[in-house]
Biopython code that builds the backbone (N, CA, C, O; Angstrom):
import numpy as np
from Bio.PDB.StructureBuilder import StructureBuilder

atoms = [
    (1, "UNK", "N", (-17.834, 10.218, 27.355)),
    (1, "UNK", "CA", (-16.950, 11.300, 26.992)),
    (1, "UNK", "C", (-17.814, 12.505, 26.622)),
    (1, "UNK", "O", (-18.841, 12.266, 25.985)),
    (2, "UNK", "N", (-17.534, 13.744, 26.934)),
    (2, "UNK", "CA", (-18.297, 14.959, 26.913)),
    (2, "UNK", "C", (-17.914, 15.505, 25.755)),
    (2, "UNK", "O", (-16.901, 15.040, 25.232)),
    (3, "UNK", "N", (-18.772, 16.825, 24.962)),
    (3, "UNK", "CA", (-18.841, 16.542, 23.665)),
    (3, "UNK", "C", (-17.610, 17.653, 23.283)),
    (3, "UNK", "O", (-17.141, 17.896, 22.171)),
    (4, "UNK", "N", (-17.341, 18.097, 24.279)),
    (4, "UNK", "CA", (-15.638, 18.958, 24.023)),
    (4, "UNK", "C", (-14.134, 17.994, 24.004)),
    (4, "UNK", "O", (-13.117, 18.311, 23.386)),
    (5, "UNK", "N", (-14.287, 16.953, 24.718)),
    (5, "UNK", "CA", (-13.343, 15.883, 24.543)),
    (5, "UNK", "C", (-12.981, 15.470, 23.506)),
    (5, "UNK", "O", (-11.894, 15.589, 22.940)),
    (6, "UNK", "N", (-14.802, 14.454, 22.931)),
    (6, "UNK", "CA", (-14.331, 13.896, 21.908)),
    (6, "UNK", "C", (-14.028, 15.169, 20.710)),
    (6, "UNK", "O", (-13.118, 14.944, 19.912)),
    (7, "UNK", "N", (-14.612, 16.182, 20.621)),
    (7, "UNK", "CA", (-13.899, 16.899, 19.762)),
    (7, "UNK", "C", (-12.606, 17.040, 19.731)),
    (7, "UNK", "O", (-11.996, 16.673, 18.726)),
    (8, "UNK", "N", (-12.000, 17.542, 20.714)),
    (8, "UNK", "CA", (-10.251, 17.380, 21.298)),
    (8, "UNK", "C", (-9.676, 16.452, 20.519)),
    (8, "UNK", "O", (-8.884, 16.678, 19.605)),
    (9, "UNK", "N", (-10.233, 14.987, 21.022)),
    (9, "UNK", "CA", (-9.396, 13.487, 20.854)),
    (9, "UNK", "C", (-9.814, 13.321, 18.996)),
    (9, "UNK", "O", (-9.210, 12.443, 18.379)),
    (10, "UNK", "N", (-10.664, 14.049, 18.367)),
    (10, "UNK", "CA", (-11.111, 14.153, 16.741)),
    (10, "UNK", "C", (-10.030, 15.144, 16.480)),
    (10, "UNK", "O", (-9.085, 14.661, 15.855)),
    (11, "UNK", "N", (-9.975, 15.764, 16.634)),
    (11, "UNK", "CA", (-8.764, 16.949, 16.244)),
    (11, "UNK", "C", (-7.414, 16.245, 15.890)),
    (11, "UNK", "O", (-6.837, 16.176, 14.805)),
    (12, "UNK", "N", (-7.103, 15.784, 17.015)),
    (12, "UNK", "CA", (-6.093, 15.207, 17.677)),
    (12, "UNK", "C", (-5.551, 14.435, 16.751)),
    (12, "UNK", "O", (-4.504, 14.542, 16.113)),
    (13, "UNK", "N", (-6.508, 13.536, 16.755)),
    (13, "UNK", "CA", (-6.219, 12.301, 15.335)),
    (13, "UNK", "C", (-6.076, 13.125, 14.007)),
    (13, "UNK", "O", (-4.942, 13.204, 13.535)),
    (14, "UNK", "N", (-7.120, 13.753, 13.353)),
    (14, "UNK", "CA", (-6.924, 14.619, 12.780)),
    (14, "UNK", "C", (-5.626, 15.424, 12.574)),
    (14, "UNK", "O", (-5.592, 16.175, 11.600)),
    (15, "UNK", "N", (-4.746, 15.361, 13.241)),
    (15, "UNK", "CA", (-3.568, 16.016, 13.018)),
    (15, "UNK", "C", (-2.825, 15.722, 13.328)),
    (15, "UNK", "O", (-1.815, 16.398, 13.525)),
    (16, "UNK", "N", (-3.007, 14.226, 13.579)),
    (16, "UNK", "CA", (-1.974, 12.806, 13.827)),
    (16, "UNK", "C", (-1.670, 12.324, 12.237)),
    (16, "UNK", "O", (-0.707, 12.094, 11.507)),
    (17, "UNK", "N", (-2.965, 12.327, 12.202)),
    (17, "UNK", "CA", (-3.042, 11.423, 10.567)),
    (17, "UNK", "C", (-2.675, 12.485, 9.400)),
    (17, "UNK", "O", (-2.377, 12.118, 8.264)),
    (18, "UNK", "N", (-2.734, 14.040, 9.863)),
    (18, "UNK", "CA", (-2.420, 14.768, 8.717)),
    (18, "UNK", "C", (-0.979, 14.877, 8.565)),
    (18, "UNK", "O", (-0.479, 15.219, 7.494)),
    (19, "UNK", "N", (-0.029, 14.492, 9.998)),
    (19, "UNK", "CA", (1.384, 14.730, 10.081)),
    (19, "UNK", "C", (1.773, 13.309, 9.158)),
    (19, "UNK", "O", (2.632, 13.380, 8.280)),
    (20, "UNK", "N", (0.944, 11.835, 9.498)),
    (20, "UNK", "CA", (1.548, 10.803, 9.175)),
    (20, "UNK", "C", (1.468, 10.878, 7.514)),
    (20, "UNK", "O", (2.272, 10.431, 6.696)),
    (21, "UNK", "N", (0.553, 11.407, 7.356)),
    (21, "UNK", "CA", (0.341, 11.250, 5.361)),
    (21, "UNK", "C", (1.623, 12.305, 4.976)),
    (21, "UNK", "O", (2.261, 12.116, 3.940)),
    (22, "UNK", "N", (1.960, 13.478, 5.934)),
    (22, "UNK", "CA", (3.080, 14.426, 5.465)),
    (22, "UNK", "C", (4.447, 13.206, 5.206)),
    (22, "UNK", "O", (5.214, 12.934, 4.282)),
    (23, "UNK", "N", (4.170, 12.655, 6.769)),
    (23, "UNK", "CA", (5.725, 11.743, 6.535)),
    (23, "UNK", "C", (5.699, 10.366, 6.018)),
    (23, "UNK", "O", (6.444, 9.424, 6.288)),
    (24, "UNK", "N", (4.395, 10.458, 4.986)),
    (24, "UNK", "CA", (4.380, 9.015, 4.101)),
    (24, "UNK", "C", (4.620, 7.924, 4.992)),
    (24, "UNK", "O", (5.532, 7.191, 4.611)),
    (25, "UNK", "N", (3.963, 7.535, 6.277)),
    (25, "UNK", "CA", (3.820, 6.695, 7.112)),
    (25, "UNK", "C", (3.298, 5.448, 6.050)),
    (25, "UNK", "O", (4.019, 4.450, 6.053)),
    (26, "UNK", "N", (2.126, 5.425, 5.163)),
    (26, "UNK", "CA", (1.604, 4.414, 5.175)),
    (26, "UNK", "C", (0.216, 3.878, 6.306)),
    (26, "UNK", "O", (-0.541, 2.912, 6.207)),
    (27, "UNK", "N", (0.282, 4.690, 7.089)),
    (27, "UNK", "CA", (-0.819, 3.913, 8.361)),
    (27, "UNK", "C", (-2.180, 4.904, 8.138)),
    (27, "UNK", "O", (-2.144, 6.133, 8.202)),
    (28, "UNK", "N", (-3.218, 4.201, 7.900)),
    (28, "UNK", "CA", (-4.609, 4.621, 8.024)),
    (28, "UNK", "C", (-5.136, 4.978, 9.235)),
    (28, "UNK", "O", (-4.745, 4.569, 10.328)),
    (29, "UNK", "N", (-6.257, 5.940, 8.974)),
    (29, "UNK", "CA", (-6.918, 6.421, 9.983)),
    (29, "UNK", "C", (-7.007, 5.711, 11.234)),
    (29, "UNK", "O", (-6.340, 6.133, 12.179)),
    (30, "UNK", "N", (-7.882, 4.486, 11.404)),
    (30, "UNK", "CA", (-7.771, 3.326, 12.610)),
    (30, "UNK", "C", (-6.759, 2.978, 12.824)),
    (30, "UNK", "O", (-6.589, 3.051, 14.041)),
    (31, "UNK", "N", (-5.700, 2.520, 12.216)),
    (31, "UNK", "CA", (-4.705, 2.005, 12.533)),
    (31, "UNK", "C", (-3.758, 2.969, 13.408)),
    (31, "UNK", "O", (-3.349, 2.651, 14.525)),
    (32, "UNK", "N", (-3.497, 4.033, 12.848)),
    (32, "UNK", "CA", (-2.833, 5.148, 13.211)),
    (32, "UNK", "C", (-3.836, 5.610, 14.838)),
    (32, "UNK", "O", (-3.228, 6.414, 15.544)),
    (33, "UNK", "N", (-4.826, 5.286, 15.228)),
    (33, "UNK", "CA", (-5.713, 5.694, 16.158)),
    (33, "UNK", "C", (-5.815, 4.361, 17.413)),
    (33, "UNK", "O", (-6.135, 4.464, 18.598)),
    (34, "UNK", "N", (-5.331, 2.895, 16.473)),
    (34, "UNK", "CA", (-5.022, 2.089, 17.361)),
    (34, "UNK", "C", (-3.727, 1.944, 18.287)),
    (34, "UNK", "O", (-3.653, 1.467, 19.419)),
    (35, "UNK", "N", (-2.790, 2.460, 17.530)),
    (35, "UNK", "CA", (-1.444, 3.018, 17.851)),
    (35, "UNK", "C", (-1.217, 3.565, 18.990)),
    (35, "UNK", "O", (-0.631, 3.105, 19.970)),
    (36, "UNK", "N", (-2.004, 5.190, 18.724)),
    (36, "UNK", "CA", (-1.864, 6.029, 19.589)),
    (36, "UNK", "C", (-2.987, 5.671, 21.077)),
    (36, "UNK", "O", (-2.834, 6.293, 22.129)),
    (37, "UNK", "N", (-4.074, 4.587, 20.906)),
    (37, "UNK", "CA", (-4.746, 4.415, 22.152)),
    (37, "UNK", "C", (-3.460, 2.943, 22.737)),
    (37, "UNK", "O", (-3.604, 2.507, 23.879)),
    (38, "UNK", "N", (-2.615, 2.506, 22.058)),
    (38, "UNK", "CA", (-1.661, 1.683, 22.718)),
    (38, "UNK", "C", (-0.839, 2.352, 23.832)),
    (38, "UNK", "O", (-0.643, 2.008, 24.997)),
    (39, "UNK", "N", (-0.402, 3.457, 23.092)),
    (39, "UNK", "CA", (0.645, 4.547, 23.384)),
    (39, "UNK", "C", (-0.153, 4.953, 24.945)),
    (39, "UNK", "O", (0.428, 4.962, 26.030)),
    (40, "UNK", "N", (-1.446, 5.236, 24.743)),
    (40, "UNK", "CA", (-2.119, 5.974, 25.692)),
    (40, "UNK", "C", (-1.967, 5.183, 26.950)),
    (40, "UNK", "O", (-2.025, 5.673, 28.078)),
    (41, "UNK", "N", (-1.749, 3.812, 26.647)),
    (41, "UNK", "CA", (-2.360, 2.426, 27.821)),
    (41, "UNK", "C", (-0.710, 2.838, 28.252)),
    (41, "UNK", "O", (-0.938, 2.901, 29.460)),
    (42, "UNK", "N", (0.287, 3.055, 28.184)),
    (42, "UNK", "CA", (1.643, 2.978, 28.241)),
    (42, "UNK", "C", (2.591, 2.261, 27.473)),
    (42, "UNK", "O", (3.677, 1.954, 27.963)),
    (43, "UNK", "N", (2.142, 1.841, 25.810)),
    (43, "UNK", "CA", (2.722, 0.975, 25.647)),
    (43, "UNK", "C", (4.317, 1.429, 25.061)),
    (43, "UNK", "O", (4.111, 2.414, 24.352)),
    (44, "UNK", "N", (5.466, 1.192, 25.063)),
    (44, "UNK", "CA", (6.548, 1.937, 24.871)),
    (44, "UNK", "C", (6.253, 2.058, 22.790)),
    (44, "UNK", "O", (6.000, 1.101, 22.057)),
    (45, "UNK", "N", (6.409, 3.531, 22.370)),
    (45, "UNK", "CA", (6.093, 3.954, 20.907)),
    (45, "UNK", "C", (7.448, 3.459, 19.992)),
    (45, "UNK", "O", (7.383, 3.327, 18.770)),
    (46, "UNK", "N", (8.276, 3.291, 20.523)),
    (46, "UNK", "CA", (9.434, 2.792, 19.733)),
    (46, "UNK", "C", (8.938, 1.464, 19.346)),
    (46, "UNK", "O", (8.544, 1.177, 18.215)),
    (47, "UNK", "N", (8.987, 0.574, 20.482)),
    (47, "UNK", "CA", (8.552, -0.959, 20.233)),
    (47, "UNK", "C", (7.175, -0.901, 19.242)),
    (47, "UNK", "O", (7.017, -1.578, 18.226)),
    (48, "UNK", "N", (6.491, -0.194, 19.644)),
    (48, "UNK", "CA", (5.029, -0.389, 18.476)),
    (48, "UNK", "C", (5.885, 0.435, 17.158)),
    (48, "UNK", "O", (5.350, 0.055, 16.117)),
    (49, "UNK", "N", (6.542, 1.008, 16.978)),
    (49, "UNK", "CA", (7.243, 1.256, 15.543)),
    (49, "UNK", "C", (8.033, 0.427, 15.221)),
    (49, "UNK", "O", (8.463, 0.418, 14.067)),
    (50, "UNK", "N", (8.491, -0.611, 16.269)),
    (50, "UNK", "CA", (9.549, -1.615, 15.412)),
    (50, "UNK", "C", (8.663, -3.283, 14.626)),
    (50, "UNK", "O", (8.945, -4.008, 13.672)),
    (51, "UNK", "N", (7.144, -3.269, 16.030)),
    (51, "UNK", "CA", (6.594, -4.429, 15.367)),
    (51, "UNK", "C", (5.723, -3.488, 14.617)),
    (51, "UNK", "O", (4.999, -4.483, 14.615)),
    (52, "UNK", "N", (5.340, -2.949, 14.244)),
    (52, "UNK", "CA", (4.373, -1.970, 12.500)),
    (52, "UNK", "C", (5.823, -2.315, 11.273)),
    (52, "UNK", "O", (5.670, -2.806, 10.154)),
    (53, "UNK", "N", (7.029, -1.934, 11.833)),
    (53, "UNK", "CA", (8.017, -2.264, 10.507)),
    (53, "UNK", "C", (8.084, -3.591, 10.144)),
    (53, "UNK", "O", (8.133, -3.922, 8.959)),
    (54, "UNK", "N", (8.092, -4.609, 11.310)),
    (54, "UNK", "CA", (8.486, -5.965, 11.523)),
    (54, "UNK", "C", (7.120, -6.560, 10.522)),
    (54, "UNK", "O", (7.442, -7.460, 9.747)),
    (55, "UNK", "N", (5.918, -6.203, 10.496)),
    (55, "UNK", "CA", (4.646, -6.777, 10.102)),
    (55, "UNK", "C", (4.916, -6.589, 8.635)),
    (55, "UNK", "O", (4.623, -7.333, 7.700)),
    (56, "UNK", "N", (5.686, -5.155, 8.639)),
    (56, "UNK", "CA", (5.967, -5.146, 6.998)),
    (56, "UNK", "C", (6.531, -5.363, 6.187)),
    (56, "UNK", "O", (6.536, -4.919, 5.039)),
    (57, "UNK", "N", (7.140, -6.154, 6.726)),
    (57, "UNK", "CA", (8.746, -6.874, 5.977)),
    (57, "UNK", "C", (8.004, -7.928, 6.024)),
    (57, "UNK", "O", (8.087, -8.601, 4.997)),
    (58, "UNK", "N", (7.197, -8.401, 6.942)),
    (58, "UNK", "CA", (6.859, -10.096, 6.565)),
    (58, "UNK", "C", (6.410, -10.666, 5.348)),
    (58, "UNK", "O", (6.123, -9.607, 4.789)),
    (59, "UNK", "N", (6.091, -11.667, 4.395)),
    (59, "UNK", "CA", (5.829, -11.954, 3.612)),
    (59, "UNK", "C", (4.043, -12.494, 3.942)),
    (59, "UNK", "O", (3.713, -13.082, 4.972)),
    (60, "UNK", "N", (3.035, -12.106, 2.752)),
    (60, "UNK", "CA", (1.802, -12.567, 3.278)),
    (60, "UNK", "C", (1.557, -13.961, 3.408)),
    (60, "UNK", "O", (1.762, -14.648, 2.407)),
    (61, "UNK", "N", (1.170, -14.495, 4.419)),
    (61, "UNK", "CA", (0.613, -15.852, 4.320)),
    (61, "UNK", "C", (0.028, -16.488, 3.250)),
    (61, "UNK", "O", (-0.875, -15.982, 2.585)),
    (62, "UNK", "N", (0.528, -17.633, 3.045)),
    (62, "UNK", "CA", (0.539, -18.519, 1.822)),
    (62, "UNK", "C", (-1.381, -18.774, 1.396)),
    (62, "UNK", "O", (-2.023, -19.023, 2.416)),
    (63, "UNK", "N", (-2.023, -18.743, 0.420)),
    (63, "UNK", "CA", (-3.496, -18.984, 0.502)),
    (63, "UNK", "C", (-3.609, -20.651, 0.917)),
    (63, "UNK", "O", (-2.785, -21.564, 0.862)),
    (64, "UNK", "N", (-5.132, -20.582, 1.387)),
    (64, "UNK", "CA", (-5.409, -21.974, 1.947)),
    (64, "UNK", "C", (-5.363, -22.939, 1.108)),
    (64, "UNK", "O", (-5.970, -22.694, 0.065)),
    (65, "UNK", "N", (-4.768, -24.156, 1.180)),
    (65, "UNK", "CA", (-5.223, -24.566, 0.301)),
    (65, "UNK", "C", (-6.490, -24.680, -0.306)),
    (65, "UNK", "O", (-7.498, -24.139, 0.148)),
    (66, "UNK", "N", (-6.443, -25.739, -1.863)),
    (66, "UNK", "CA", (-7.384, -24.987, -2.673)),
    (66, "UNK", "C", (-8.515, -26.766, -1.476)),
    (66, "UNK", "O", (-7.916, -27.714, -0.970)),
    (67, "UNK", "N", (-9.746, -26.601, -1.440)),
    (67, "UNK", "CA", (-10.432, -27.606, -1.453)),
    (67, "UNK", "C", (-10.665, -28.381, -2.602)),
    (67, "UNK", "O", (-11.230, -29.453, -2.384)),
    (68, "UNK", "N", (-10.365, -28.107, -3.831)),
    (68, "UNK", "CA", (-10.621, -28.970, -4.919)),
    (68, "UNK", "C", (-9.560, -29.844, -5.352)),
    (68, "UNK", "O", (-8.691, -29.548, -6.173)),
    (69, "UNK", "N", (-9.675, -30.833, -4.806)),
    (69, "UNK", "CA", (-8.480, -31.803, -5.074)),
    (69, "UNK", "C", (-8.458, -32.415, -6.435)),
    (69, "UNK", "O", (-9.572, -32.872, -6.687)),
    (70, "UNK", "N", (-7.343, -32.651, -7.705)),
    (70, "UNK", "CA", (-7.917, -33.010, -8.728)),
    (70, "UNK", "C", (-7.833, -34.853, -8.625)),
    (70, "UNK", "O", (-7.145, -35.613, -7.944)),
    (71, "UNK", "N", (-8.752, -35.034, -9.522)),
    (71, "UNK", "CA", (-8.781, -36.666, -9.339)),
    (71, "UNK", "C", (-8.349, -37.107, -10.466)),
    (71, "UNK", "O", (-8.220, -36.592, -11.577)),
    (72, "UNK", "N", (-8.094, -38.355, -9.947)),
    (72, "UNK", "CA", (-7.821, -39.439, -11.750)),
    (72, "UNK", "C", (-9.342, -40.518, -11.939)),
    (72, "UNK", "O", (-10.158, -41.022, -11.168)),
    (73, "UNK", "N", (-9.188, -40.498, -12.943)),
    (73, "UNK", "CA", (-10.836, -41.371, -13.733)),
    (73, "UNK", "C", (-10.235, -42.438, -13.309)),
    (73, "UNK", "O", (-9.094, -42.795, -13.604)),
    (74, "UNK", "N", (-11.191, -43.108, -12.421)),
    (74, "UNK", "CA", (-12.065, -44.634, -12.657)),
    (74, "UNK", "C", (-12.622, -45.464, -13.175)),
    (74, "UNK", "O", (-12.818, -46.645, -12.887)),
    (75, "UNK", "N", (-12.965, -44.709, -14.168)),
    (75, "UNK", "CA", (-13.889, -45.306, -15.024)),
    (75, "UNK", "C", (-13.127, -46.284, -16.063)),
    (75, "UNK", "O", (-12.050, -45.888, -16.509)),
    (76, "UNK", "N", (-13.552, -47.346, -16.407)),
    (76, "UNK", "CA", (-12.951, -48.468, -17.315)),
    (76, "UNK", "C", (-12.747, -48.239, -18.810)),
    (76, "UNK", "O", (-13.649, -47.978, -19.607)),
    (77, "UNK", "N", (-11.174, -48.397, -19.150)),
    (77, "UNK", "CA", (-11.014, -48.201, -20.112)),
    (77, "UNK", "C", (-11.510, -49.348, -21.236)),
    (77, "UNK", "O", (-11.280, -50.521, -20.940)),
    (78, "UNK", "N", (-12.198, -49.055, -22.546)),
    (78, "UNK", "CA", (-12.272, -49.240, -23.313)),
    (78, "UNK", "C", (-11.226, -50.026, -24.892)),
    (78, "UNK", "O", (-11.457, -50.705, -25.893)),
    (79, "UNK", "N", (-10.288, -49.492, -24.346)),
    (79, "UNK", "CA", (-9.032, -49.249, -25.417)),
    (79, "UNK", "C", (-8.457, -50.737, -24.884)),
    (79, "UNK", "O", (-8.496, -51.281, -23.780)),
    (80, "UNK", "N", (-7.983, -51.084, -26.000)),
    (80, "UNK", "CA", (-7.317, -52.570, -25.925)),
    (80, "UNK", "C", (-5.567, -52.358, -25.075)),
    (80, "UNK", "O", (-4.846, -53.339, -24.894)),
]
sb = StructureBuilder()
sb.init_structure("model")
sb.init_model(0)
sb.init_chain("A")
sb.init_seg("    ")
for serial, (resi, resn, name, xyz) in enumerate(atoms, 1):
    if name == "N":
        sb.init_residue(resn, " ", resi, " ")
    sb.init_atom(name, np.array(xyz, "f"), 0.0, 1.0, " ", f" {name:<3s}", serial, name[0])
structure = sb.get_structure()
């Protein structure tokens, strides 16, 4: 890419991301830049706005379980 382009396609974003922070999007720089190179491939912009809403309604995945399993003693009781 020649060095007037990528300036262009820096701008560009640049005033992608300055409109999205106006309309309290929520979407960061990359993200907002992964979007628009979807958009670029043809991907339809409605559908990529309905799965970005859809991701955000989801609930986060549960943590892994823990690896520390607790144990019970073996060891011989004493006590009558």
């Amino acid at each position: 890419m020649d060095p007037e382009a990528a300036r262009t396609a820096r701008e560009s974003l640049d005033l992608a991301f300055h409109m999205s922070n106006i309309l309290d999007t929520g979407l960061d720089r990359h993200t907002l830049s992964v979007l628009i190179a979807l958009c670029d491939l043809g991907l339809n912009p409605e559908s990529l706005a309905a799965v970005v809403k859809e991701l955000r309604t989801e609930p986060p995945p549960p943590p892994p379980p823990s690896s520390a399993t607790p144990t019970t003693s073996t060891a011989p009781s004493f006590l009558p």
